[in-house]
C-alpha positions in Angstrom: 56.6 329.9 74.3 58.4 326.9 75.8 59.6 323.6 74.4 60.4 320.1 75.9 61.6 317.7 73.4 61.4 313.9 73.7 63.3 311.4 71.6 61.0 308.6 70.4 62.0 305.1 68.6 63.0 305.1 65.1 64.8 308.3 64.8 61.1 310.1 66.1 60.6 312.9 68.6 57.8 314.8 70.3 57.9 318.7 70.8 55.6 319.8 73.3 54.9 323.1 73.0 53.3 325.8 75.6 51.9 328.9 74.3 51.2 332.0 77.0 47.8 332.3 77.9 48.2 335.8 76.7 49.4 334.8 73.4 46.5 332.5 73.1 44.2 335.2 73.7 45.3 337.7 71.5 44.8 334.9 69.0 41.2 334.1 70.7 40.4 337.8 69.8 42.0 337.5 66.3 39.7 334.3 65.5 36.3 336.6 66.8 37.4 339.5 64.4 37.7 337.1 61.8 34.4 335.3 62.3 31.7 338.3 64.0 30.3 339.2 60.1 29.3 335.4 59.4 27.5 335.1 63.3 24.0 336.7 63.9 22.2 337.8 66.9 18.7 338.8 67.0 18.7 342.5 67.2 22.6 342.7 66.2 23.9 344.4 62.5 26.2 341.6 61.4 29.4 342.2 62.9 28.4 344.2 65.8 27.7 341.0 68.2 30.0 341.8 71.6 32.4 338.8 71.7 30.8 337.9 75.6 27.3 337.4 74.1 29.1 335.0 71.4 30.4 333.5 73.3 27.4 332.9 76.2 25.6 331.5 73.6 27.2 329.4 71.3 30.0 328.4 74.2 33.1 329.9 75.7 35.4 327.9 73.4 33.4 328.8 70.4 36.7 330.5 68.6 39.7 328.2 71.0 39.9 325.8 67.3 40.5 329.2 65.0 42.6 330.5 67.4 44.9 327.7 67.8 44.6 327.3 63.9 45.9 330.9 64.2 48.8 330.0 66.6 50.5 326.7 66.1 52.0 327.5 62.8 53.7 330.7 64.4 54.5 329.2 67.5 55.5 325.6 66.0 58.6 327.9 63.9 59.8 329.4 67.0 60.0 325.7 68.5 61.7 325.0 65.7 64.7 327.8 65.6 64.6 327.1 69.6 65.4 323.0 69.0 68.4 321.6 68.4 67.6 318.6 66.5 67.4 318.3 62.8 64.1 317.9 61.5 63.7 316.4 58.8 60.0 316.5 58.5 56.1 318.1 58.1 54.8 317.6 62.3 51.9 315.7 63.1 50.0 317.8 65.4 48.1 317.3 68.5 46.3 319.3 71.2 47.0 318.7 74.5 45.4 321.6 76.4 42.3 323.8 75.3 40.7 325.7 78.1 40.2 329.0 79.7 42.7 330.3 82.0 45.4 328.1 81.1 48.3 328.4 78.7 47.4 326.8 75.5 49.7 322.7 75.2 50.3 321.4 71.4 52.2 318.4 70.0 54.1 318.1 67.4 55.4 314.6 66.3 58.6 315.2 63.5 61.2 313.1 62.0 64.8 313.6 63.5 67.6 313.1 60.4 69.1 309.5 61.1 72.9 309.1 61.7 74.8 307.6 59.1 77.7 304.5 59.3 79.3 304.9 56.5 81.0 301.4 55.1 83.6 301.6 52.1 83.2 304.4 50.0 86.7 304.1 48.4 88.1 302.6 45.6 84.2 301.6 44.7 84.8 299.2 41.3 82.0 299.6 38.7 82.1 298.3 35.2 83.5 300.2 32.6 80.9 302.1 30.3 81.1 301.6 26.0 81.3 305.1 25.0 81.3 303.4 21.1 78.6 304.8 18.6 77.1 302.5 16.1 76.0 302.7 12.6 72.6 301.7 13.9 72.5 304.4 16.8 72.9 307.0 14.5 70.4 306.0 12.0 67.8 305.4 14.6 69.1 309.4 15.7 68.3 310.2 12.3 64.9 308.5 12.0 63.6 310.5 14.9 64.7 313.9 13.2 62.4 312.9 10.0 59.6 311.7 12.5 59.6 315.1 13.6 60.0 316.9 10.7 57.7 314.8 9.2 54.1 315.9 7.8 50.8 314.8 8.1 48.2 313.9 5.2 44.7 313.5 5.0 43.9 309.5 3.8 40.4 308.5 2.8 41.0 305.2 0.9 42.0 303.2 4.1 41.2 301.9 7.8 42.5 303.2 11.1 47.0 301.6 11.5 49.1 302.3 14.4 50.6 305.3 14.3 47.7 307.2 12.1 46.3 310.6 14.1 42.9 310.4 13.7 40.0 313.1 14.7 37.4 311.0 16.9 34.1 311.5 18.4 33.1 308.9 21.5 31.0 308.0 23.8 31.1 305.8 26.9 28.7 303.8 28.8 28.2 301.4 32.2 25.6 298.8 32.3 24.0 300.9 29.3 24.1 304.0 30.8 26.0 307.1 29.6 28.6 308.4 32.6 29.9 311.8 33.2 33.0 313.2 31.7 33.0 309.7 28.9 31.9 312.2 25.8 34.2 313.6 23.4 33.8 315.2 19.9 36.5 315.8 17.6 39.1 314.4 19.6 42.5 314.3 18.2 44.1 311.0 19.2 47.2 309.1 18.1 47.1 305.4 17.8 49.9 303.9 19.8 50.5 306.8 22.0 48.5 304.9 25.2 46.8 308.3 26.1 43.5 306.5 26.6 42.6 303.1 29.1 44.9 300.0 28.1 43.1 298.4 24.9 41.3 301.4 23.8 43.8 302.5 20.8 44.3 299.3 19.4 40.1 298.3 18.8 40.4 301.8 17.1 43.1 299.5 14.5 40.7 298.9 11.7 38.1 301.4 11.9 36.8 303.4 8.9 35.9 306.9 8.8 32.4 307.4 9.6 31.2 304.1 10.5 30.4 303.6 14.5 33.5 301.4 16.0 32.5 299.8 19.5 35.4 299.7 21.9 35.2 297.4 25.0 37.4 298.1 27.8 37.7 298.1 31.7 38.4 301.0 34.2 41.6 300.0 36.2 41.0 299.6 39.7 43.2 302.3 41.1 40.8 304.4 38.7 40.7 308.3 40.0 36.6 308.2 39.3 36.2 305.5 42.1 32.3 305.0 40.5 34.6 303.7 37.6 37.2 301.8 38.6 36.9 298.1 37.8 33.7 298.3 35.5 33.6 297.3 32.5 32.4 299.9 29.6 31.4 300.2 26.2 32.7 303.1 24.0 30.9 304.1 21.2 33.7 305.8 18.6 33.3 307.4 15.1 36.6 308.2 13.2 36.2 311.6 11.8 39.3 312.0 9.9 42.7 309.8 9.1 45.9 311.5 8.8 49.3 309.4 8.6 53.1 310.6 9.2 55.1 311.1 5.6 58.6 311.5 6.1 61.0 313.3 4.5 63.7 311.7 1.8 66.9 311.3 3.4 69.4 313.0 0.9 71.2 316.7 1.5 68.7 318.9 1.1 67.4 317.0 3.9 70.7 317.7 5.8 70.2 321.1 5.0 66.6 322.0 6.2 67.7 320.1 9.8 71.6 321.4 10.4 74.0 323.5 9.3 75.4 321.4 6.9 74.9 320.9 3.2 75.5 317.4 2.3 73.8 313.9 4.4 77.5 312.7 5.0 79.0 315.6 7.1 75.2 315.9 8.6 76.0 312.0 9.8 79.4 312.4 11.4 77.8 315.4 13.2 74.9 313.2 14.7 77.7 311.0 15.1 79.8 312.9 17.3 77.0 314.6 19.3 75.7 310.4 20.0 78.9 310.4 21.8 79.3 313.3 23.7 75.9 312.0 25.1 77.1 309.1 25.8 79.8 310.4 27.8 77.8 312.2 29.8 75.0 309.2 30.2 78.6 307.2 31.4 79.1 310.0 34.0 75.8 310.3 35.2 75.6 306.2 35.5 78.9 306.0 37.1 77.7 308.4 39.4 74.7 306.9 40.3 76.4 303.2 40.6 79.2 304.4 43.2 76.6 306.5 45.6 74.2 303.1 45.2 77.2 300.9 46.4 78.4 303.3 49.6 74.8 303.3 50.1 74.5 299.3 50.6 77.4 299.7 52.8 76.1 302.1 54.7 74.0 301.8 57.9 70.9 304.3 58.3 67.4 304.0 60.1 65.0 306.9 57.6 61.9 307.6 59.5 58.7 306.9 57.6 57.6 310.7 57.8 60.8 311.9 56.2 60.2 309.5 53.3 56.4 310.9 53.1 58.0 314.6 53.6 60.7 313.8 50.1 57.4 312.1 48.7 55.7 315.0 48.7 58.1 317.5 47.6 58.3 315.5 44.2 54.6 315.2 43.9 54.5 319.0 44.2 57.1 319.5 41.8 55.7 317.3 39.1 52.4 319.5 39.6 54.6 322.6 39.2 56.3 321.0 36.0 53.1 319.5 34.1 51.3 322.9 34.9 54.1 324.5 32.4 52.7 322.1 29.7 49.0 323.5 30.5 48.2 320.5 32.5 46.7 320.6 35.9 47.7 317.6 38.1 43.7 316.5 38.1 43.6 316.6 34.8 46.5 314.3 34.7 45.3 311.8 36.7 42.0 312.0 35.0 43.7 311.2 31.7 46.3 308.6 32.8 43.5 306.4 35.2 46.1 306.6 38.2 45.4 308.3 41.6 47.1 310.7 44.1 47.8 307.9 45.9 49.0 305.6 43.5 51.6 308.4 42.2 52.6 308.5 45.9 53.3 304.8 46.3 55.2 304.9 42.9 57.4 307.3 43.9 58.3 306.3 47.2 61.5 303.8 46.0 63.1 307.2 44.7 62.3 309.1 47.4 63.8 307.0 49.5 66.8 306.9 47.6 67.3 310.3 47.2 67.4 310.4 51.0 69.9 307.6 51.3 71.9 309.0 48.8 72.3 312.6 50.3 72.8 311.3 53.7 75.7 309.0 52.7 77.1 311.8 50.7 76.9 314.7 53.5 78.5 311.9 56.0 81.3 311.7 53.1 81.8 315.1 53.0 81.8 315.0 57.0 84.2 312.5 57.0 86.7 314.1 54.6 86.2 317.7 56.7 85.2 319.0 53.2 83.8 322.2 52.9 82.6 325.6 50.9 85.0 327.8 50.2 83.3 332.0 50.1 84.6 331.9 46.5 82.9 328.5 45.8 79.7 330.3 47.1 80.2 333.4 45.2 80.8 331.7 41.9 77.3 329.2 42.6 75.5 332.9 43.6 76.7 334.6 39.9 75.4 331.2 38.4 71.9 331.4 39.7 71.4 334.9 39.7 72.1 334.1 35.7 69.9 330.9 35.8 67.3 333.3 37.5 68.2 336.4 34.9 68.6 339.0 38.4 71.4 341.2 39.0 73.4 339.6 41.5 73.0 342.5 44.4 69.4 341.4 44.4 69.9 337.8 44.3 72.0 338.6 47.4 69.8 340.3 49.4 66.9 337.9 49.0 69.4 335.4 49.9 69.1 334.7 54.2 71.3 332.7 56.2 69.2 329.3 55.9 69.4 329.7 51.8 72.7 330.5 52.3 73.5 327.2 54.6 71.3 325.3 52.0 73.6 326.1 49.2 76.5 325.6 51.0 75.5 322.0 51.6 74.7 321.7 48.0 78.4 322.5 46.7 79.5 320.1 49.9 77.4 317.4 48.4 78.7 317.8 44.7 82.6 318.2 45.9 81.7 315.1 47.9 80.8 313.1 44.9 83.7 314.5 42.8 85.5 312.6 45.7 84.1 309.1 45.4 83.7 309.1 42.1 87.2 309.9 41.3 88.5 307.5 43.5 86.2 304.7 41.7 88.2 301.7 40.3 86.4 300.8 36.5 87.1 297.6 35.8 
């Protein structure tokens, strides 16, 4: 394998990578191994068809686009261990060269990590946070505790209100006609939640058990079923049951049931006192986040679109890995909130790019200030993830390779960098 690499505009460049014709064939053979039981020949068992006779009749480059599916991602990680550069994102690919006899020419067009000018990122001044609790916060703390220990009860003497659940059978039409996936029977559903299309819930206000509701609404046009989006429908609802919230009395046996205490005024000054130490930590976090956003406005960096699509994707996979915990597949998500993959992309895309921003201005920090991580620094962050992870720390270790190991030593660089700026932030 060899590599040219060409810088491009925009913090871009081009690997052009040559692959050995014998490579290339090995991987030719590979594809035809791969492929012989799904070909047939007249007088051939499936899988017995010589490779030659394949190929004379269906063409010489008959397996060339399996093969170089076979190669590029093997040869495309050498290229990258070989280059220097810092790449920064997924390659757009391209073939240059395809035929017999000659070595085998791809492409591969990456994003090249932007250098960073760092402005001031000393003595930052941010606004001093109120770390007071009111009377008020805790009582709405409270409120949610009894919402949650609250229970529900069957009502039959009433209409649908905001905030009822009620069991709900629908169906939905188009221009008259029933559409696939619009049915539902015995649907639990609470009013208020916005779980269903904007204006659904809300014609349910005022519906009585077991008399046919009618429920006009329209598709958004970012709509996942694109035969939906921006048509109007008709839903035909029947309210099969009513059940409303009834919350507990607030008085010491109340306390009791939801802390460790036995009387509603000690139970307060606790919810008190955890309010704040929240608050603290919200005043960190925001403190944090308002120094880093101020060295990055004073910063100077050009981010390649493909490393923005690269961090884009990352969090759209782990959203998918996080609502998939829950039980939720990320189709079924989209089916249920109206929205698209490609809407959730676009959505996402301010944070992703600040997420870049902000780790490039803090690793140029911690450049800048020669700061580093120390073996013991690395040891300690090891013994805390092989807990987080429940492994012995010998194994955590030996899975652990020198790029892991590089990663996490960035990662304390980055937090001891932040320590840095934020300490040296002026509140005023």
């Amino acid at each position: 394998m060899s590599l040219q690499v060409e810088k491009l505009e925009g913090n871009m460049a081009k690997l052009t990578i040559e692959v050995a014709e014998d490579v290339f064939e090995k991987a030719v053979e590979e594809a035809y191994q791969r492929n012989k039981n799904k070909l047939s020949v007249p007088g051939f068992r499936k899988g017995k068809v010589p490779r030659k006779m394949l190929e004379q009749m269906y063409g010489r480059d008959i397996f060339y686009e399996d093969a170089a599916n076979i190669v590029i991602p093997s040869e495309y990680a050498k290229a990258v261990d070989e280059c220097t550069e810092d790449i920064v994102s997924q390659p757009e690919i391209g073939v240059e060269q395809l035929e017999a006899g000659k070595p085998f020419i791809f492409t591969a067009e990456v994003a090249l990590k932007p250098e960073v000018t760092l402005g001031k990122y000393k003595g930052i001044e941010v606004e001093k946070a109120d770390l007071e609790v009111s009377d008020e916060e805790v009582n709405e703390a409270i409120d949610k505790e009894r919402e949650q220990n609250a229970r529900t009860v069957s009502v039959e003497d009433r209409a649908v209100k905001s905030g009822d659940v009620v069991t709900l059978d629908f169906e939905g039409f188009v221009d008259g006609v029933a559409f696939d996936g619009g049915k539902g029977e015995n649907y639990p559903l609470t009013i208020g939640s916005n779980t269903f299309i904007p204006g659904f819930e809300d014609q349910l206000i005022g519906a009585e058990i077991d008399k046919e509701t009618e429920v006009n609404v329209t598709f958004p046009e970012d709509y996942q079923a694109k035969e939906l989006a921006g048509k109007p429908a008709l839903f035909k609802c029947t309210v099969k049951e009513i059940k409303e919230k009834e919350l507990p009395e607030l008085d010491d046996e109340f306390a009791s049931e939801v802390s460790e205490f036995d009387t509603l005024a000690e139970y307060k000054e606790d919810v008190k006192k955890n309010l704040a130490e929240r608050k603290a930590e919200d005043a960190k976090a925001e403190k944090e986040e308002k120094v880093v956003d101020a060295i990055i406005a004073d910063a100077k960096m050009d981010i390649p679109e493909p490393m923005i699509t690269t961090q884009q994707r990352q969090m759209m996979d782990d959203f998918a890995r996080r609502i998939q915990m829950q039980g939720i597949s990320i189709d079924q998500y989209f089916q249920f909130t109206g929205t698209t993959r490609e809407a959730l992309m676009e959505q996402i895309k301010p944070q992703a790019e600040k997420r870049i921003k902000s780790r490039l201005v803090l690793e140029a920090v911690a450049k800048a200030e020669g700061i580093e991580a120390t073996d013991d620094e690395y040891n300690e962050e090891l013994k805390k993830m092989a807990e987080d992870y429940k492994m012995k720390l010998d194994e955590l270790e030996d899975m652990v390779g020198e790029y892991e190991k590089k990663a996490v030593k960035e990662d304390i660089c980055i937090r001891k960098a932040v320590d840095l700026v934020v300490g040296q932030a002026v509140e005023k």
